[in-house]
N, C-alpha and C positions, 0 to 999 in steps of 0.2 A: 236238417232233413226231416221229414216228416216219418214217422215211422208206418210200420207196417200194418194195414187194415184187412188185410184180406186171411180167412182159414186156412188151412193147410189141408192135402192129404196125399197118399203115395201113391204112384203109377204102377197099376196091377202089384205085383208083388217081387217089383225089382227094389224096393228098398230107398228108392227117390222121390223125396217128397219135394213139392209142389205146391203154391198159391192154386185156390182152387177155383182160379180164374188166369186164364192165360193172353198174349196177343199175337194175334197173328196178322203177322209183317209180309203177306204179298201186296197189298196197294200201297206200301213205302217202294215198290219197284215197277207195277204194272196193273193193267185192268180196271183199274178205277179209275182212268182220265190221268193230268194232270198232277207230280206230288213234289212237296216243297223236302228235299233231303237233312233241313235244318233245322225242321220242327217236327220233322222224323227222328230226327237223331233225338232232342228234347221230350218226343214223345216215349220213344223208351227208358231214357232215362226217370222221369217221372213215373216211370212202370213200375222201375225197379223198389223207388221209393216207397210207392205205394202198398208193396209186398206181391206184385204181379213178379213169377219167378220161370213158367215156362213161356220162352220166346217162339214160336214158330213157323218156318222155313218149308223153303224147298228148292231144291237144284235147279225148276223151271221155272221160278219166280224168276222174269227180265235175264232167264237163260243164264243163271250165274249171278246176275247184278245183285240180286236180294244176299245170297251168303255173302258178297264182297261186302256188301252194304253194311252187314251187320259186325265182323270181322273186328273191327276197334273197338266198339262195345263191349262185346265179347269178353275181348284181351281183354278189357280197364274191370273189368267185374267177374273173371271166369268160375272164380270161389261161390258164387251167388247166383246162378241163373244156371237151367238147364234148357241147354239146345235143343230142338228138335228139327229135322229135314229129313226129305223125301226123295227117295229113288223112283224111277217106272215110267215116268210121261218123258218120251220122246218127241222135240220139235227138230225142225230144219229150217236152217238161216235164210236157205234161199225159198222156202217156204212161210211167213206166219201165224199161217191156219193150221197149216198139219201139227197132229197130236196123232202120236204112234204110241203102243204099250212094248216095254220091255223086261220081263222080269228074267232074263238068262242068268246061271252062276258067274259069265267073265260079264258081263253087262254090272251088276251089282255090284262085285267087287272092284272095274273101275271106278263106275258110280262116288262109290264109299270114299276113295283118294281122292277124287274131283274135290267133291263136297267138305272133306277135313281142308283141301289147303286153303280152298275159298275161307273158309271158315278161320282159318287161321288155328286149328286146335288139334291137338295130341287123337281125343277122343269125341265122338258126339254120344251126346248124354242119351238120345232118342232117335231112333232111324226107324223111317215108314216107309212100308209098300208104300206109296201113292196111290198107284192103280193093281189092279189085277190084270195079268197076261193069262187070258186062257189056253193060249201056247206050254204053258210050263205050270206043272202040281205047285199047287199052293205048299205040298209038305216040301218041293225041293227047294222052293222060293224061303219057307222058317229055318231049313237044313244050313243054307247059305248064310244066311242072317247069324244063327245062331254060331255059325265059325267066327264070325267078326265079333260078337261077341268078346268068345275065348281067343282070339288074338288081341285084346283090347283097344280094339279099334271102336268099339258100339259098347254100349254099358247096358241099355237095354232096347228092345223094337216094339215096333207097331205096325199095325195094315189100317190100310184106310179104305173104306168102298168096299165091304165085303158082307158076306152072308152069316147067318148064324152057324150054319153048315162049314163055312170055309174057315172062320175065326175057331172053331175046335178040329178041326182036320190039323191046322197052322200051329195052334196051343198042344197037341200031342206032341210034337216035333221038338219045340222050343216053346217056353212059356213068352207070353204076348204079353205087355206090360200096358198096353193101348190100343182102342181102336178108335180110328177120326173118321167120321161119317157128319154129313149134312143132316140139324135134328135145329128143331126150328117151333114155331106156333105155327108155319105154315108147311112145315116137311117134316112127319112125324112114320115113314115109311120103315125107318131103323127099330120100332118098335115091335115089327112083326116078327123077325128071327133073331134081330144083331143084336138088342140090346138085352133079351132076356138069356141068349148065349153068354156076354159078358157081363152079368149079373152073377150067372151059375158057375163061370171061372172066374172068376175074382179080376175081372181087366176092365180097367177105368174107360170111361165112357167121353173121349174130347168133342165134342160138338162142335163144326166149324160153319160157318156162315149162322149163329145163331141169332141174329137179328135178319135175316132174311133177307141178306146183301143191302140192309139198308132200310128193305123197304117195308119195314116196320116199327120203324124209327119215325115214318112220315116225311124225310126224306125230300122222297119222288112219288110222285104218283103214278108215272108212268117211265117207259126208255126214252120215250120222247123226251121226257124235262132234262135228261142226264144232258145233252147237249155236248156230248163231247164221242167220236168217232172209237178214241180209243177207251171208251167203256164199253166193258163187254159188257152186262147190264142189259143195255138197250136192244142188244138183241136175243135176251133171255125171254120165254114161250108165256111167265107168266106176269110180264113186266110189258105186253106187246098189244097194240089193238084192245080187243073187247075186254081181253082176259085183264089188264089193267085196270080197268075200271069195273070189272067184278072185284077183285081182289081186294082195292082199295078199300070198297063200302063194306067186308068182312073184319077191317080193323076197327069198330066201330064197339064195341066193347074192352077193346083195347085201351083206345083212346078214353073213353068212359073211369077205368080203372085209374088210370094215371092223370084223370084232372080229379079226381077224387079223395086220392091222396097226395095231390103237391108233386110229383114227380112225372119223369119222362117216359113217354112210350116203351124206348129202349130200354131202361129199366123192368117197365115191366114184362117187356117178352124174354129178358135176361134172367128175372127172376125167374119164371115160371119153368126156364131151362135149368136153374138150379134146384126145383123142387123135384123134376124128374129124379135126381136123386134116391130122394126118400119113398117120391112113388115106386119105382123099380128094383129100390132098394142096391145103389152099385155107386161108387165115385163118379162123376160128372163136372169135369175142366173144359169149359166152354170158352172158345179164343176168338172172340169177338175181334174183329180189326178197325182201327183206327192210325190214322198219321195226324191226330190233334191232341195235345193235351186234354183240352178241356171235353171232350169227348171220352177219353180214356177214364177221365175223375169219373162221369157222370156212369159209364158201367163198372167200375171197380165198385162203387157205391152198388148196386143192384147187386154184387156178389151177397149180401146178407139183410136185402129184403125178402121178407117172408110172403108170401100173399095168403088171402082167406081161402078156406075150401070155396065158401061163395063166389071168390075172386077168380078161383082153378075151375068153378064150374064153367064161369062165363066165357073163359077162353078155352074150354074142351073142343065146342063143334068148329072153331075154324078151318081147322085142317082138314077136315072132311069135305070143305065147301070149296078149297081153293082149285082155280081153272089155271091149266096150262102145267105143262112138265116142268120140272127143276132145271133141266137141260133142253137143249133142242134135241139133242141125242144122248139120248139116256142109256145108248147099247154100253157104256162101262161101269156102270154104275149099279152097285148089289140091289136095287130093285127090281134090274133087268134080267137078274138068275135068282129070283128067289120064286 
């Protein structure tokens, strides 16, 4: 077995430490077309090896399928790897579009039991708002939480998609160990409240979709190439028409960087998410997804490339140039109440 390459550090200040590089396993269930579950399963395993230690979930990943999925892994390794899933986003069977928000106290605390048996486990290591309900106080939404806690059902929480405002309203209540917000070379929105909030609390910073669902990897150039129905991808606002091939021609120092020194794209947009760190000065576990090994090697490698200031200069302006929202509807997402 190969040992372990990846650094450590600990989620906020629940005392769990962490590879500080994570994967996150919804396309081993849905959204990204297409997934082979037998080099999914290889792919984590090879994670583990790696020294890749937070796995990350959610209850509406393939509506259950992702925690069944994950479930035997789990078990064969439970000493070794910390869980994370997500409560809040509500779908309906006879609906596949609808996405409802839920954060109620009886809502969570079924949520919580759903989620452990799927999982197969006593406790989960990490439990995330997913979304915000602005039906219900974020402090009653940490109140809730923080009972699961002290019943040992939860060890520690996180919120995802939130404010700088809302992440210390939430952290008065109960301390926040995490917050998982989309932070990217081309979604750097999180830096205007959330990330200098969790800087000032000590709450580690998860980054998800940090290659920019792909398409910063080079990938696709467009939703058109995705060629598959069940990618949602293709019908994301800045993967669509014009705004695609704007986009595209802004990876262009990107691409520059990484034939320069021998290495891949996604590396370097992987790195440059791990220098946020030191810029911001805060913990930063970025959960890059993948269902490929050989995919998984090549960002686990980017966890401890450094790039130049030169290097950081050249990829500053992207983000300011990118055309089309993150969503088509961005009404739940913390840049829509900030």
């Amino acid at each position: 077995m190969t040992t372990a390459t990846l650094p450590t550090t600990v989620l906020g200040s629940s005392g769990i430490e962490v590879g500080r590089q994570g994967l996150g396993c919804m396309g081993m269930s849905e959204f990204y077309g297409a997934t082979d579950l037998t080099e999914s399963r290889a792919t984590l395993d090879r994670a583990l090896e790696l020294g890749v230690t937070l796995f990350d979930t959610a209850d509406i990943y393939g509506s259950g399928h992702n925690e069944e999925f994950l479930a035997d892994f789990v078990a064969a390794n439970r000493a070794n790897l910390v869980i994370a899933t997500k409560f809040g986003i509500v779908r309906k069977a006879d609906d596949p579009a609808y996405r409802g928000f839920d954060n109620s106290p009886a809502y969570i605390r079924a949520a919580v039991d759903a989620s452990l048996r799927r999982l197969g486990v006593d406790v989960i290591d990490l439990y995330y708002m997913h979304r915000r309900d602005p039906a219900v106080p974020i402090e009653e939404t940490a109140g809730v939480l923080g009972e699961l806690v002290a019943a040992g059902k939860v060890r520690a929480i996180g919120l995802s998609e939130v404010t700088g405002d809302e992440l210390r309203a939430a952290h008065a209540v109960h301390p926040i160990a995490a917050l998982q917000s989309e932070w990217s070379l081309f979604s750097r929105d999180v830096e205007n409240t959330a990330v200098p909030a969790a800087a000032e609390l000590g709450v580690t910073f998860v980054p998800y979709s940090p290659l920019g669902r792909g398409f910063l990897t080079g990938a696709f150039a467009s939703g058109a190439d995705l060629g598959d129905s069940a990618d949602f991808r293709a019908h994301m606002p800045r993967f669509s028409g014009d705004n695609a091939a704007h986009n595209a021609a802004l990876l262009a120092p990107l691409a520059a960087i990484a034939a320069d020194r021998g290495i891949s794209r996604a590396q370097v947009a992987l790195a440059w998410v791990h220098a946020q760190a030191r810029a911001h000065g805060l913990p930063v576990v970025p959960i890059p997804g993948t269902r490929k090994r050989t995919r998984l090697e090549e960002n686990v490698a980017a966890a401890t490339i450094a790039l130049t200031p030169e290097e950081l200069a050249a990829l500053e302006p992207i983000a300011g140039q990118v055309a089309g929202n993150r969503y088509a509807d961005m009404s739940f997402t913390s840049a829509a109440r900030e």
